[in-house]
N, C-alpha and C positions, 0 to 999 in steps of 0.2 A: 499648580500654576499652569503648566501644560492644557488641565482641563479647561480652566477658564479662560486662555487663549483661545482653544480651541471652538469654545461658547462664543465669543465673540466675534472670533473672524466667520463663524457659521449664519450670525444677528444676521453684520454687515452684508454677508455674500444674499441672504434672503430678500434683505432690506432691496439691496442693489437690482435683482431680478425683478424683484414687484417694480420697481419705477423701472424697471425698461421697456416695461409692459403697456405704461401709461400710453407712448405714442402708438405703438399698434390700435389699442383698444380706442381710443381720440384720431386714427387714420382707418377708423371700420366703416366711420360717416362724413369726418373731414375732408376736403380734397386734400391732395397734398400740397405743401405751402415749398417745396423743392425735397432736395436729396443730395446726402454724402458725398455720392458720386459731382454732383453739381456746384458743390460747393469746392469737393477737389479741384476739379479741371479749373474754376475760376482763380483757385490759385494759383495753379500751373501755366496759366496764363498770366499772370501777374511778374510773377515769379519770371517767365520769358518774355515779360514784353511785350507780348501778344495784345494786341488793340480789341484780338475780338471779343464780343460779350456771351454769356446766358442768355438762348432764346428758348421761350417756353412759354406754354398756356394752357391754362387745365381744358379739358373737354369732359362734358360727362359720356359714359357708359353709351347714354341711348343716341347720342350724338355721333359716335363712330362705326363705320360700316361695317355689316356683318362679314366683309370679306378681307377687310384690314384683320379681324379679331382671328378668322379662320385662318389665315396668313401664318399671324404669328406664330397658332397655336402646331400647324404644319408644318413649320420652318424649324421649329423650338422646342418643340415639349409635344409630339403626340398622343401622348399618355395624360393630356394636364386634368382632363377631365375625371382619370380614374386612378389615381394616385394622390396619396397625401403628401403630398410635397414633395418626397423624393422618390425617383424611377429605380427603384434598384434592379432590374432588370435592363436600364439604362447606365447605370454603373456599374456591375458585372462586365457587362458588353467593353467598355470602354478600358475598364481597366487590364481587362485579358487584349484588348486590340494595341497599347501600349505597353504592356508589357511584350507582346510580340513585334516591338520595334516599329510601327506605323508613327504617323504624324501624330504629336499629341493630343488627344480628344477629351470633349471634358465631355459633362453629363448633367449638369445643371439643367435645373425646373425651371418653369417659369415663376415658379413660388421661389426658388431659391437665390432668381435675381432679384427678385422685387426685395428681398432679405439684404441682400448684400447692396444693392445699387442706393436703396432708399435709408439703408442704417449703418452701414460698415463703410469700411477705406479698402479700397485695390490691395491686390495683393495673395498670395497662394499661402499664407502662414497658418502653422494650426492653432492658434487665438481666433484668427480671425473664422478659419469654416468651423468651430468650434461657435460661434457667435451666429455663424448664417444659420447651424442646425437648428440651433434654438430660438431665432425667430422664425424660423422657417415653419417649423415645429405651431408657433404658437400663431402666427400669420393664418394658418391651415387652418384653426381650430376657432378663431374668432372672424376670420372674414367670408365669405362666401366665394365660389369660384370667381363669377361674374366681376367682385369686388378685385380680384388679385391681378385681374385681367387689364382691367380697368386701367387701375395703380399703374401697373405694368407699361402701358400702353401711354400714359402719359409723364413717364420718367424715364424712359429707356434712351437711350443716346443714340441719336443717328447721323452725327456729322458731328464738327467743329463747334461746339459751343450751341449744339440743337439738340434738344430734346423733347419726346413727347410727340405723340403724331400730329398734334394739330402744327406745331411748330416746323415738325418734316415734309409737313405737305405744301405749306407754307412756304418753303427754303426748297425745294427740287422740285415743285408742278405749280408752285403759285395759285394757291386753290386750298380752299378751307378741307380738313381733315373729313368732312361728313360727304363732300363731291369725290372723294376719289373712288375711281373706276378697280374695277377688279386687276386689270395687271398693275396696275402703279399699287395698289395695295402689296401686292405679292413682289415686285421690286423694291419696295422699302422692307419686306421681311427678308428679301434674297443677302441685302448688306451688312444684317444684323453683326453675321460673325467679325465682320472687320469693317463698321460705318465709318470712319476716319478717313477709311483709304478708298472707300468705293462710293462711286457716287448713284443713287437710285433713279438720278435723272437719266443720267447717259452710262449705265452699266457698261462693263465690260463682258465678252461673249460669256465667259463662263457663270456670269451672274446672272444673265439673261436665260441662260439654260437653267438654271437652280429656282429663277423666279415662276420658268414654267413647271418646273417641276414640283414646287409649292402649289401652283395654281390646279394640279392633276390631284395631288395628295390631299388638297381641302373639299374636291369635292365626292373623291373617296371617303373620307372622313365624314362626311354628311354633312356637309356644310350646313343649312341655317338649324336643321333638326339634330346637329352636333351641339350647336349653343341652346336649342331650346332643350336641352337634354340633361345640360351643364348647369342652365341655371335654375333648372328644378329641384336640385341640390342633389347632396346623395349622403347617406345615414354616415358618420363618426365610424371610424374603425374602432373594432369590439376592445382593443388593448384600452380605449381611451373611456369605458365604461366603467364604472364603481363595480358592476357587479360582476365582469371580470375580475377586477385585482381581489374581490372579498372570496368570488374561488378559488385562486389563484392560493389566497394566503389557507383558507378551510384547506385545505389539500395539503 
């Protein structure tokens, strides 16, 4: 009895993975049609009252400036280019700077918000980073950098019921996402950690300091020969070969 339980809820758990699969591998070429996160807040607005709406608009890839992409990638994840999703060397870091009692710091990719922001609900529980690994995991494996960026860049939240750069450029410079100049790019990366409360149009000093400090760190980073570098691709880590695991098991 045991075993055939056990058969079953094994079916189901397989069954359940392969269709969670479906939207990644339908969001490789898709734009995205919104996000979790986007659908939360509209309730949370509902829920309060709140008059305001969901702003957003896709933009493609080649439509957004190379110094919005560098921004981010500075601001957020400078490792995004040579990491599979997760920086562990960015989480070591954070967890030994929290356990030594500093201000909480997290460690999250830029692959592991587009995981959580476009498929999951808010929240610190282990269901849910349990959930982020494993789209993160397969986000990595079926999109291209360039794609994650992308995505990224047009669901990420940057005010009040805004999302997406073309909507942030829109709402704080009045100017389509493909005109913005290099500091407004780097000022809309500088609000990332708390877009709610800071505004990209008129920062406040320490934001202003943080935008310039994005703006040095992208071009450290190699700015346009960093993304042409990225979307060249770069080979599958060796774990995710067949003929790894088949040595693995010979051995």
């Amino acid at each position: 009895m045991l075993k055939t339980l056990f058969l079953k809820i094994s079916k189901w758990l397989i069954i359940l993975m392969a269709l969670s699969l479906i939207p990644v591998i339908l969001l490789r070429w898709v734009p995205s049609p919104g996000s979790a996160l986007m659908v939360e807040r509209w309730f949370e607005f509902r829920q309060d009252d709140n008059p305001t709406d969901i702003r957003r608009q896709w933009v493609p890839y080649k439509s957004i400036p190379e110094s919005m992409k560098m921004a981010v990638i500075a601001g957020e994840d400078q490792r995004f280019a040579e990491h599979f999703g997760f920086d562990l060397d960015a989480i070591k870091a954070a967890v030994e700077h929290n356990r030594q009692g500093g201000s909480l710091r997290g460690a999250s990719t830029l692959t592991q918000q587009v995981a959580k922001n476009q498929f999951l609900w808010s929240g610190r529980s282990w269901p849910r980073k349990a959930l982020e690994a494993w789209f993160t995991l397969w986000i990595e494996v079926l999109w291209p950098k360039q794609r994650i960026l992308e995505i990224y860049l047009n669901i990420v939240e940057w005010d009040e019921g805004v999302f997406g750069v073309q909507a942030a450029a829109r709402e704080h410079f009045g100017i389509d996402a493909s005109y913005l100049s290099d500091r407004q790019a780097a000022q809309l990366a500088a609000v990332l950690p708390n877009p709610r409360e800071w505004s990209a149009a008129a920062p406040p000093a320490h934001v202003q300091r943080r935008a310039s400090w994005i703006q040095r760190q992208s071009r450290q980073l190699g700015g346009a020969h960093y993304l042409r570098e990225m979307e060249a691709g770069r080979p599958l880590p060796e774990w995710l070969s067949l003929s790894y695991w088949r040595n693995r098991i010979e051995a």
